[in-house]
Biopython code that builds the backbone (N, CA, C, O; Angstrom):
import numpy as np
from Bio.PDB.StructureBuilder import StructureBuilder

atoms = [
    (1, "UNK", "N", (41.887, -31.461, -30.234)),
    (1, "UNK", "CA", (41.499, -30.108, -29.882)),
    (1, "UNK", "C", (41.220, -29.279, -31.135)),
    (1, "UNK", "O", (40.282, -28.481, -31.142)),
    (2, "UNK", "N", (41.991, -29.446, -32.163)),
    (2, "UNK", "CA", (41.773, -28.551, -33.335)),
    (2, "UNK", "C", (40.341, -28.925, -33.977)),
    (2, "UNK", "O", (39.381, -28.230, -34.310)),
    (3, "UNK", "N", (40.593, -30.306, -34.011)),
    (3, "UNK", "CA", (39.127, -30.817, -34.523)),
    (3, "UNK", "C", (37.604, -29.881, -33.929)),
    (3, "UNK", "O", (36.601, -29.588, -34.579)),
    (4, "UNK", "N", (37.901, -29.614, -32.603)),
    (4, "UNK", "CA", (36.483, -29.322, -32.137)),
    (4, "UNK", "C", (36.290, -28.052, -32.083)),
    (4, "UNK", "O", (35.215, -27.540, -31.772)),
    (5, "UNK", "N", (37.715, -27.205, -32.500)),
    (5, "UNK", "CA", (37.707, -25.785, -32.270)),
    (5, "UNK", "C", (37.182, -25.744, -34.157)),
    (5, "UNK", "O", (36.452, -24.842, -34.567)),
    (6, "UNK", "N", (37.694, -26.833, -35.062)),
    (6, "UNK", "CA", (36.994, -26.552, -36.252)),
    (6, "UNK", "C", (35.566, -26.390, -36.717)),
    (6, "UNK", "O", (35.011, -25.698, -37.571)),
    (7, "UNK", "N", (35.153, -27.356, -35.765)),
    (7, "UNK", "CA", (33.388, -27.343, -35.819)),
    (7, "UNK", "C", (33.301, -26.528, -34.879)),
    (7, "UNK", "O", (33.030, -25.539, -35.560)),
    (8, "UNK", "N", (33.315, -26.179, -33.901)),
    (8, "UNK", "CA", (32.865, -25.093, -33.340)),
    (8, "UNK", "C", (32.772, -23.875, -34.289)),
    (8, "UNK", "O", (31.718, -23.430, -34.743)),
    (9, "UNK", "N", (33.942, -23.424, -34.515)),
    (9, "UNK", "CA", (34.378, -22.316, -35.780)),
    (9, "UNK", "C", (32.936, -22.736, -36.623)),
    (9, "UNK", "O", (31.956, -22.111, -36.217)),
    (10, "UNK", "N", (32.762, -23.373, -37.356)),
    (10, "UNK", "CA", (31.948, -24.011, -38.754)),
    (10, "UNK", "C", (30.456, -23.718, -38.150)),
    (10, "UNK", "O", (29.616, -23.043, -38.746)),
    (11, "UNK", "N", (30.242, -24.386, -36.760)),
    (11, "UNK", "CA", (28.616, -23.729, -36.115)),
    (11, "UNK", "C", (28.997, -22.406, -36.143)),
    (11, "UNK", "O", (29.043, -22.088, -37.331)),
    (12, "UNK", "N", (29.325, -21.373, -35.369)),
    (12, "UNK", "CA", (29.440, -20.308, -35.739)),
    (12, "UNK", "C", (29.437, -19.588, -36.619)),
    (12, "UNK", "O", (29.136, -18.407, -36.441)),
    (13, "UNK", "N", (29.802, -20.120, -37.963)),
    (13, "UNK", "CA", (29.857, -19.329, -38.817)),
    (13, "UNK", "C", (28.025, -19.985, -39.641)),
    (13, "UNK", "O", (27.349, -19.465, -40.529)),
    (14, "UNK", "N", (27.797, -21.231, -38.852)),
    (14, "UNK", "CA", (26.252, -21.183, -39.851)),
    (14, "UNK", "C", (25.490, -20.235, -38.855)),
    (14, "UNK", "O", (24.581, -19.799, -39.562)),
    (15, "UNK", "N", (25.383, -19.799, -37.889)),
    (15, "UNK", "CA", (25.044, -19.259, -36.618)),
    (15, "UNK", "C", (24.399, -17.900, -37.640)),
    (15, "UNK", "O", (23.279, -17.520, -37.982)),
    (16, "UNK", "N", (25.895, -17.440, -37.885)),
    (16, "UNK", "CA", (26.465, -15.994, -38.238)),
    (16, "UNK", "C", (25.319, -16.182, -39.641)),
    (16, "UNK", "O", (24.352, -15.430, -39.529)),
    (17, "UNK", "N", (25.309, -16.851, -40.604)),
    (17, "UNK", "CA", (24.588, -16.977, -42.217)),
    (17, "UNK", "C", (23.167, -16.816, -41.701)),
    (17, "UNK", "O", (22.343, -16.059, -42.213)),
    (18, "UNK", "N", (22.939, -17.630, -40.591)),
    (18, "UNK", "CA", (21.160, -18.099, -40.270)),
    (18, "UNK", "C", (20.847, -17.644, -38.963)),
    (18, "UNK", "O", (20.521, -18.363, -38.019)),
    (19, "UNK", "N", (20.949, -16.576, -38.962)),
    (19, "UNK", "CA", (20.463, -15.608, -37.727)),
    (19, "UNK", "C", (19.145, -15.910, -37.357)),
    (19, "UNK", "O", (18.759, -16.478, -36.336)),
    (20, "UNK", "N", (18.499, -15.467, -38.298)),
    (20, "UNK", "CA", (16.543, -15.460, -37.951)),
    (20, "UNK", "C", (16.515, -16.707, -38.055)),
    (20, "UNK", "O", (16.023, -17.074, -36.989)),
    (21, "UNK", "N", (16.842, -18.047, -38.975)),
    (21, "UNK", "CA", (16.232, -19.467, -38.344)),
    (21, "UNK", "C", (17.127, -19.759, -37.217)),
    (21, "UNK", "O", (17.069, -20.988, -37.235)),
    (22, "UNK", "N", (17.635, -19.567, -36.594)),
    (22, "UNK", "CA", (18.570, -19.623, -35.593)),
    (22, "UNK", "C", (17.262, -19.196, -33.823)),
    (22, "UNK", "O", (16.968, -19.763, -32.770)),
    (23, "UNK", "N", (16.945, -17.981, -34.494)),
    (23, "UNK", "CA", (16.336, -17.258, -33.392)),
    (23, "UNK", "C", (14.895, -18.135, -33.429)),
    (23, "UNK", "O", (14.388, -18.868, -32.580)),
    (24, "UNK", "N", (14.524, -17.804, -34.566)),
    (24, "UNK", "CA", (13.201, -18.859, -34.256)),
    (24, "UNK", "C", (13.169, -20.173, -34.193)),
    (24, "UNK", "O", (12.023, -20.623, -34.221)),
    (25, "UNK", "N", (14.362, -21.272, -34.087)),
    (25, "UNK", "CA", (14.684, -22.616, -33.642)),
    (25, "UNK", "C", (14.575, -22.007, -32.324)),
    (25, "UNK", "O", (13.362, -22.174, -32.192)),
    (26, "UNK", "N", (14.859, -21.547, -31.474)),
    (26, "UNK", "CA", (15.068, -21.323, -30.334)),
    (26, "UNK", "C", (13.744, -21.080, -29.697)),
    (26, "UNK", "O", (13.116, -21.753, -28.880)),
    (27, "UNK", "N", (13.452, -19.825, -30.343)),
    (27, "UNK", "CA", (12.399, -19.544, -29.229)),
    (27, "UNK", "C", (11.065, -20.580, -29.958)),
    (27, "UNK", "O", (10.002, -20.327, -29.391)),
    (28, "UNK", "N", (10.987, -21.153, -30.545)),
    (28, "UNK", "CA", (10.349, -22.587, -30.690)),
    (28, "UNK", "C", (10.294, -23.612, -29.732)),
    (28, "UNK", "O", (9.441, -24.077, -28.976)),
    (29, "UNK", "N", (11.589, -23.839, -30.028)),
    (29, "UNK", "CA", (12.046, -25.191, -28.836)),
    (29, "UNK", "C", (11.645, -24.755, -27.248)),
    (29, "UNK", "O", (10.923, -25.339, -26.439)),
    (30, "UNK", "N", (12.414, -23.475, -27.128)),
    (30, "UNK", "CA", (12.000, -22.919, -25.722)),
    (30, "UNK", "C", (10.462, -22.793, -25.565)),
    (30, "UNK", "O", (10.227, -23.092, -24.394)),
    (31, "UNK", "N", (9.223, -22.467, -26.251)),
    (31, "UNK", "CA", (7.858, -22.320, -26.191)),
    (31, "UNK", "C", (6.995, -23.914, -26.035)),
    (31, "UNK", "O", (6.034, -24.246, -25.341)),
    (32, "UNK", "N", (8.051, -24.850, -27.266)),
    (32, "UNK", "CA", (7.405, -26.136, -26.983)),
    (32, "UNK", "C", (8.185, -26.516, -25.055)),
    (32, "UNK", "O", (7.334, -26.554, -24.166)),
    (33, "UNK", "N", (9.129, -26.664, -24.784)),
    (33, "UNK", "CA", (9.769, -27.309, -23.736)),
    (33, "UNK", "C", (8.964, -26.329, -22.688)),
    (33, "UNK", "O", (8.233, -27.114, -22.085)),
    (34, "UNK", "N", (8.768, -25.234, -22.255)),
    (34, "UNK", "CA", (8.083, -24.970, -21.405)),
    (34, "UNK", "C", (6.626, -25.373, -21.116)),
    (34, "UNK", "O", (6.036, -25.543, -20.049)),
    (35, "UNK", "N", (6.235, -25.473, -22.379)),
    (35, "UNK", "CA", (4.537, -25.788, -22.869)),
    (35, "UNK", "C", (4.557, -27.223, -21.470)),
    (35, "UNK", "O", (3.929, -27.401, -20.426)),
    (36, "UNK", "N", (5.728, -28.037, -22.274)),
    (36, "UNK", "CA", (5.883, -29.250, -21.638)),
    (36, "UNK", "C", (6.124, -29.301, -20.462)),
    (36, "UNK", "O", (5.916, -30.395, -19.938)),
    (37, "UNK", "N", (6.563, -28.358, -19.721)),
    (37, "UNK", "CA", (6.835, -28.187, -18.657)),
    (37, "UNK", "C", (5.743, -27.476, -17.732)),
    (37, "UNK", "O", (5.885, -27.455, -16.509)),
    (38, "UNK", "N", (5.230, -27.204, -18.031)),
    (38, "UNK", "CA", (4.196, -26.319, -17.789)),
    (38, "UNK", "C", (2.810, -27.177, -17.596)),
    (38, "UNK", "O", (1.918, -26.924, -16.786)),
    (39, "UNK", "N", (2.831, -27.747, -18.094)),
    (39, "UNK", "CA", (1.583, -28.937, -18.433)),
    (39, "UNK", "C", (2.037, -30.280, -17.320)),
    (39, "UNK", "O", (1.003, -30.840, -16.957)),
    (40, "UNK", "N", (2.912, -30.729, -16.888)),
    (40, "UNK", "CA", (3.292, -31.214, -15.842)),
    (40, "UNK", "C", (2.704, -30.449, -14.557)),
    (40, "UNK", "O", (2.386, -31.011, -13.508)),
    (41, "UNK", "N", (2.630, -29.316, -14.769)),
    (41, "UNK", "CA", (2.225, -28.695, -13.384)),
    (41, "UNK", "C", (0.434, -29.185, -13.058)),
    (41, "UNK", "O", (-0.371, -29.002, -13.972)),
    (42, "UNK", "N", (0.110, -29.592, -12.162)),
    (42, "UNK", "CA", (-1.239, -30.015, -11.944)),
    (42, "UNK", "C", (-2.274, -29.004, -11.392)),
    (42, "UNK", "O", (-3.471, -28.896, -11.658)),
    (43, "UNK", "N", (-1.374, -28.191, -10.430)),
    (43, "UNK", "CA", (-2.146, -27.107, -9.765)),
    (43, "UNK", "C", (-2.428, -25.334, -10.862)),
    (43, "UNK", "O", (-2.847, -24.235, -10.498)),
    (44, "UNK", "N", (-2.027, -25.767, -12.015)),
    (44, "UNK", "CA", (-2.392, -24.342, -12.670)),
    (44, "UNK", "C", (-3.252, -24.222, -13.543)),
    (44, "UNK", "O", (-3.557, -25.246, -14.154)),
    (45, "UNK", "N", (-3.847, -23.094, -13.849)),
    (45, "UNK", "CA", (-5.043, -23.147, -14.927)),
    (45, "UNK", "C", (-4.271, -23.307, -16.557)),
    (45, "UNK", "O", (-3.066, -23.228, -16.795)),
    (46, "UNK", "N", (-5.332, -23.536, -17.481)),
    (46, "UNK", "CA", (-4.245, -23.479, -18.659)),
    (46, "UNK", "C", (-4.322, -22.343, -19.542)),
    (46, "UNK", "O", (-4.259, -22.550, -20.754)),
    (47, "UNK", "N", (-4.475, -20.955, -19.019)),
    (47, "UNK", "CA", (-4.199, -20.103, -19.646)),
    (47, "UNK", "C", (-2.633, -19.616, -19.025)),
    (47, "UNK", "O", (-1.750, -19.158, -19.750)),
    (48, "UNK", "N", (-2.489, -19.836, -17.419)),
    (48, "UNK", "CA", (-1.385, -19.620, -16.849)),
    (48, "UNK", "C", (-0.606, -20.304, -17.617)),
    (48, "UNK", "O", (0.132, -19.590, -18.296)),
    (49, "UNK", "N", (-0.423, -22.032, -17.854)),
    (49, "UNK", "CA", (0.402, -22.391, -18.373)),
    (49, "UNK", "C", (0.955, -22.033, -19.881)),
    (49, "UNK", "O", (1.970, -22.410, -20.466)),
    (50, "UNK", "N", (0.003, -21.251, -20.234)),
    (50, "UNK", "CA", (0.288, -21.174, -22.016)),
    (50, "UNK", "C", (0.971, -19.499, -21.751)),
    (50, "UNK", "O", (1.888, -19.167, -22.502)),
    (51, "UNK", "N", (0.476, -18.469, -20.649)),
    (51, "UNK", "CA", (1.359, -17.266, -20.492)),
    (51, "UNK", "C", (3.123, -17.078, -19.881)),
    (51, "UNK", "O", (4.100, -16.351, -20.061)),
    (52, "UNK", "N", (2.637, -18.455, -18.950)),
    (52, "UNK", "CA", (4.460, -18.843, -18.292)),
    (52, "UNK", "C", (5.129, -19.606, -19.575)),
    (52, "UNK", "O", (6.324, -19.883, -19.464)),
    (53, "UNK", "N", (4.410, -19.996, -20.872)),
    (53, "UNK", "CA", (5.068, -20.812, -21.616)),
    (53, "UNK", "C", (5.696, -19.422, -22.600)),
    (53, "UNK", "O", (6.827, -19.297, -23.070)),
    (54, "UNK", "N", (4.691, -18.618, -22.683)),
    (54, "UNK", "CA", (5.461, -17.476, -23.571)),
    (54, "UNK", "C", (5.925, -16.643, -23.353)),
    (54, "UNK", "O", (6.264, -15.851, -24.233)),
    (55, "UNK", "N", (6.213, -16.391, -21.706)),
    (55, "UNK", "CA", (7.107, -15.894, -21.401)),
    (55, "UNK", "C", (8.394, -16.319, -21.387)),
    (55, "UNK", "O", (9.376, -15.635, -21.675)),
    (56, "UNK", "N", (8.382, -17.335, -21.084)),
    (56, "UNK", "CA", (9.861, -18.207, -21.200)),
    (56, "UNK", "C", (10.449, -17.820, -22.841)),
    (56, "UNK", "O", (11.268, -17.009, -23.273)),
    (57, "UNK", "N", (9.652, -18.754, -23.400)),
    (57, "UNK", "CA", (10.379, -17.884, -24.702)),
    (57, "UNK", "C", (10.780, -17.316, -25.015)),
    (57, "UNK", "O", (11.850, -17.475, -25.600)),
    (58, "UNK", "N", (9.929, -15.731, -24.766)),
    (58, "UNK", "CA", (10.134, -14.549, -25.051)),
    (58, "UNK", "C", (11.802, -14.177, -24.408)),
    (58, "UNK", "O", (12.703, -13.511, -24.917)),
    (59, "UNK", "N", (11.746, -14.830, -23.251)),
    (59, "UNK", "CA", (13.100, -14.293, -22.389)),
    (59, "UNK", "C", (14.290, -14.860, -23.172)),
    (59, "UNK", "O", (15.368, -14.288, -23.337)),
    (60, "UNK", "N", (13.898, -16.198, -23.679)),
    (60, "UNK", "CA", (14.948, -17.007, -24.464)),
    (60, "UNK", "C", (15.341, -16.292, -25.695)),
    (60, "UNK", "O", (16.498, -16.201, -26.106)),
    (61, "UNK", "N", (14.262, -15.779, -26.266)),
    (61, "UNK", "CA", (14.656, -15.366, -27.781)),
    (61, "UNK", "C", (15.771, -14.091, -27.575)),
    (61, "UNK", "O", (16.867, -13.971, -28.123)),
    (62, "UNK", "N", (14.977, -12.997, -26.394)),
    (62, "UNK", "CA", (16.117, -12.034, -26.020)),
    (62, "UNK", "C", (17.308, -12.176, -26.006)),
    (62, "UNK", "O", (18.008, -11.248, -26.412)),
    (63, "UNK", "N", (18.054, -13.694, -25.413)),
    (63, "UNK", "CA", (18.805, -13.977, -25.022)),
    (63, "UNK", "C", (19.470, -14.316, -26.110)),
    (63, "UNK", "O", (20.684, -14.176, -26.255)),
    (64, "UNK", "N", (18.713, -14.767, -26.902)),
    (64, "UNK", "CA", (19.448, -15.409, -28.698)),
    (64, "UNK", "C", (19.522, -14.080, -29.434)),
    (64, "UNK", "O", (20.502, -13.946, -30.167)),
    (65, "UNK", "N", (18.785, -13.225, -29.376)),
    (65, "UNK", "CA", (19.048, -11.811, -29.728)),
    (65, "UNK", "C", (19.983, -11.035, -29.277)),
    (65, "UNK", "O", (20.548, -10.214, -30.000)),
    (66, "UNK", "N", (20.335, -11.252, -27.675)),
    (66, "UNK", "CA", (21.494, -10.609, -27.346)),
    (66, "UNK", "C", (22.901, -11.773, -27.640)),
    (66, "UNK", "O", (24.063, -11.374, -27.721)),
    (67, "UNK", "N", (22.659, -12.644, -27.717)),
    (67, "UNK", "CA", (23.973, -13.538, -28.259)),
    (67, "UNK", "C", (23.874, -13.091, -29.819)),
    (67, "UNK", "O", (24.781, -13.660, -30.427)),
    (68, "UNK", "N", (23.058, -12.232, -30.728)),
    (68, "UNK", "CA", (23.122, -12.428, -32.103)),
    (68, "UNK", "C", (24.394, -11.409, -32.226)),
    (68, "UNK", "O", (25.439, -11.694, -32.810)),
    (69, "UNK", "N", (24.012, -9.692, -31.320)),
    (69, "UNK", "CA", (23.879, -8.579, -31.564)),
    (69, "UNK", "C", (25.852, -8.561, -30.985)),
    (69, "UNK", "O", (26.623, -7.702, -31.414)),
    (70, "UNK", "N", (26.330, -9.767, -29.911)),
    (70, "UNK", "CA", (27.491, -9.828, -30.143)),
    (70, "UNK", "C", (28.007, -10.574, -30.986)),
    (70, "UNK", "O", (28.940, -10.003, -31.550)),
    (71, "UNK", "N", (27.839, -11.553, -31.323)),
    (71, "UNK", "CA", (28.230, -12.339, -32.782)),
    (71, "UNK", "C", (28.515, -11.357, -33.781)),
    (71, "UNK", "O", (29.449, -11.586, -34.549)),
    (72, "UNK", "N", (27.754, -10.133, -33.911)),
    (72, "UNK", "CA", (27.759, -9.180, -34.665)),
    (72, "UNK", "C", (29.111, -8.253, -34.686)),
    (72, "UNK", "O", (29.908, -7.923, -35.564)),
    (73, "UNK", "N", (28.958, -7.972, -33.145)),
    (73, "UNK", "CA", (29.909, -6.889, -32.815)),
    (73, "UNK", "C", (31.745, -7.258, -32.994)),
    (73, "UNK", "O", (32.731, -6.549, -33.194)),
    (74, "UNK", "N", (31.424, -9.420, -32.708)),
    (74, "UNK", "CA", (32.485, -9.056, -32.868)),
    (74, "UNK", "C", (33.084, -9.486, -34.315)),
    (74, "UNK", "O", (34.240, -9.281, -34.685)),
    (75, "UNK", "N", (32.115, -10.086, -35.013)),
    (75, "UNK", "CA", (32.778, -10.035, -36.262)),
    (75, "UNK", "C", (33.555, -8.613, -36.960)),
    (75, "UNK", "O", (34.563, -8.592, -37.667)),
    (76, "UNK", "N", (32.643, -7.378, -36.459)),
    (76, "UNK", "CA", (32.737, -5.813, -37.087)),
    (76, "UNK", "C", (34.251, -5.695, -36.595)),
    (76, "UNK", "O", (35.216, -5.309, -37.255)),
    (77, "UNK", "N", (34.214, -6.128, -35.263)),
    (77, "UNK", "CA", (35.416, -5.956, -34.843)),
    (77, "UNK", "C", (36.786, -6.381, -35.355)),
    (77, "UNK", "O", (37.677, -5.617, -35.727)),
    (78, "UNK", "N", (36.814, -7.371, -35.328)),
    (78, "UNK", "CA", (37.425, -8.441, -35.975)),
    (78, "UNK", "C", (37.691, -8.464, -37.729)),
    (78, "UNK", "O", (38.498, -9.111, -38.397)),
    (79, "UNK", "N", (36.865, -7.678, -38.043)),
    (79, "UNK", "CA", (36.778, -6.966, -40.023)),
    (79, "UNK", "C", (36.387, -8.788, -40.156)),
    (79, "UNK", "O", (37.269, -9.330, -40.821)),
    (80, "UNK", "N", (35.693, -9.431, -39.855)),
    (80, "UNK", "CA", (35.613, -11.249, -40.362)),
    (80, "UNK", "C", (34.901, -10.524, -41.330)),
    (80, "UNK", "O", (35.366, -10.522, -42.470)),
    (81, "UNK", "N", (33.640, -9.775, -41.052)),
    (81, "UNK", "CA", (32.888, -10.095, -41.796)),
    (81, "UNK", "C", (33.203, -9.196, -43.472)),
    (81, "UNK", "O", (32.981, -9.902, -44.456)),
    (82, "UNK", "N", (33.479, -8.365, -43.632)),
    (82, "UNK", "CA", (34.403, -8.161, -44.814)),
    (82, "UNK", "C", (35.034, -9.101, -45.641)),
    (82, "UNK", "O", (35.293, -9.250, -46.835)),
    (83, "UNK", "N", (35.159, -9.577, -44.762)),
    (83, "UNK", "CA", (36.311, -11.168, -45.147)),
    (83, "UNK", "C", (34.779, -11.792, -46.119)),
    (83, "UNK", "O", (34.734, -12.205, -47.278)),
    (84, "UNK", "N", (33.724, -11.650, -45.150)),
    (84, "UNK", "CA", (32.506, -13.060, -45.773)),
    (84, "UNK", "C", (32.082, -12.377, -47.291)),
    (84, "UNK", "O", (31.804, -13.025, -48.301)),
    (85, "UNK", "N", (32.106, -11.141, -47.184)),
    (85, "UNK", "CA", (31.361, -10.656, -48.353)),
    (85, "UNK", "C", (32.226, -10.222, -49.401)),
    (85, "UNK", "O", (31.803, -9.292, -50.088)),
    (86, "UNK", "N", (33.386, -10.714, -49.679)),
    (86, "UNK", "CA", (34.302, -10.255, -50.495)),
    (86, "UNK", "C", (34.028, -11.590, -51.663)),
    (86, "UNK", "O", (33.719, -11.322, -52.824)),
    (87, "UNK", "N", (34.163, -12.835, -51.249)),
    (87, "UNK", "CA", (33.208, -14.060, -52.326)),
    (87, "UNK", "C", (32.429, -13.332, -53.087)),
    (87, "UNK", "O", (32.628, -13.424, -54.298)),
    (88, "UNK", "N", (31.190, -12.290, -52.541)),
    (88, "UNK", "CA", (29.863, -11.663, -53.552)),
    (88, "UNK", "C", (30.945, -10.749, -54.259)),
    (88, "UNK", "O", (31.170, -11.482, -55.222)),
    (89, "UNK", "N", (31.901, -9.482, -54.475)),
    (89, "UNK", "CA", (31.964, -8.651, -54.210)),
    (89, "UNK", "C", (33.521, -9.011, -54.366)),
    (89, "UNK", "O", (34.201, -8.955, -53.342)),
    (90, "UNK", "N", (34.376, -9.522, -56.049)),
    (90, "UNK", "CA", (35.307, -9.485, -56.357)),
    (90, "UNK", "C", (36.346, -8.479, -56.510)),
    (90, "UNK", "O", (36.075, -7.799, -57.501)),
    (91, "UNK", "N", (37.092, -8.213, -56.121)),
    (91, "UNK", "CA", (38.040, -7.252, -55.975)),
    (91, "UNK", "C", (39.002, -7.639, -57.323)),
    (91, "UNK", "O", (39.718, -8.639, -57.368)),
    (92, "UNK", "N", (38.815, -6.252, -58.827)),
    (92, "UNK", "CA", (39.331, -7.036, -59.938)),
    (92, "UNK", "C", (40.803, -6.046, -59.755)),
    (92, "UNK", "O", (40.810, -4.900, -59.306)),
    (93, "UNK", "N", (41.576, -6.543, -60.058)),
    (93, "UNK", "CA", (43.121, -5.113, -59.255)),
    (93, "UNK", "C", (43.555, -4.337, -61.047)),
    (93, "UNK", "O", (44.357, -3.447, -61.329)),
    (94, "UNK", "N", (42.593, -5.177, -61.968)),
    (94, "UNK", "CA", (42.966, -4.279, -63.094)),
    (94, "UNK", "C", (42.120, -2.748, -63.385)),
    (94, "UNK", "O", (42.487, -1.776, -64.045)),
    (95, "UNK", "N", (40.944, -2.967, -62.662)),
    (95, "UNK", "CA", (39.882, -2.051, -62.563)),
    (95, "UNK", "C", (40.540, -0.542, -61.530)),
    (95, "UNK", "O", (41.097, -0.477, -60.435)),
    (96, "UNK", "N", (40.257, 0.165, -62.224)),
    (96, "UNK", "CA", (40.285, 1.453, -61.334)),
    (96, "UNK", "C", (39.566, 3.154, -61.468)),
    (96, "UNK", "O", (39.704, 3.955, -62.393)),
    (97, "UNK", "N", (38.958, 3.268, -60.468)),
    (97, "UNK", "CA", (38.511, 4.338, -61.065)),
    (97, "UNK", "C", (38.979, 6.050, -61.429)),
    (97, "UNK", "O", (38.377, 7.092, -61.685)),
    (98, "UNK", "N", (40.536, 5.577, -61.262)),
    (98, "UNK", "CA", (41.335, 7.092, -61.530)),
    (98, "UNK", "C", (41.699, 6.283, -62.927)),
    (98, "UNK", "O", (42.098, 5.159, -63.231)),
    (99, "UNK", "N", (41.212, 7.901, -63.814)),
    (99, "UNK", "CA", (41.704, 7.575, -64.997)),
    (99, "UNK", "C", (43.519, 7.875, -65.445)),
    (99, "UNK", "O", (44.248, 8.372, -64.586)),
    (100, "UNK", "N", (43.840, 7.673, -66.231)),
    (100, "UNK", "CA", (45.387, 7.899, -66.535)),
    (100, "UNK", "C", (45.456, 8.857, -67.415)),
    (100, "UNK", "O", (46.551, 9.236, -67.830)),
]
sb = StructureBuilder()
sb.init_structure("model")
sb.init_model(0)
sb.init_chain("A")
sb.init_seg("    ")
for serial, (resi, resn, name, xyz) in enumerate(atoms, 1):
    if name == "N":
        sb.init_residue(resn, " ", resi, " ")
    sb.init_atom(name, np.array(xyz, "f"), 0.0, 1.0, " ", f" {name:<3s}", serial, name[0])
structure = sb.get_structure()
């Protein structure tokens, strides 16, 4: 169990780094797989199939957009992400800016 909650954790956090290739893997895959799906259909013209193909997408990417925008919320929540940017952004404890 720990094992899979570790990689899970580990996707998430590449999730969290690679937002935009994240979103556009998606609504990629979703534009090709409908294309494909769509093209199976015999009875439609192929402008229909190429507008039901980008719509699908479009709905998918929303959906990766609204899964981004909580990924977001709850890191803020959670202070994680503070946590990520403290690596850039050393905290030196001899430094201060009140003088003596």
């Amino acid at each position: 169990m720990a094992e899979s909650k570790g990689k899970l954790e580990s996707m998430r956090e590449w999730v969290v780094e690679h937002k935009l290739r994240t979103v556009g893997s998606l609504w990629l895959s979703g534009l090709a797989g409908s294309i494909a799906y769509n093209w199976s259909q015999p009875n439609m013209k192929t402008s229909v199939k190429i507008i039901h193909a980008r719509l699908h997408a479009q709905a998918l990417t929303l959906a990766a957009l609204a899964g981004a925008a909580v990924v977001e919320w709850y890191d803020h929540k959670t202070e994680a992400k503070a946590e990520r940017y403290t690596k850039f952004f050393p905290v030196d404890a001899s430094y201060s800016t009140h003088k003596d």
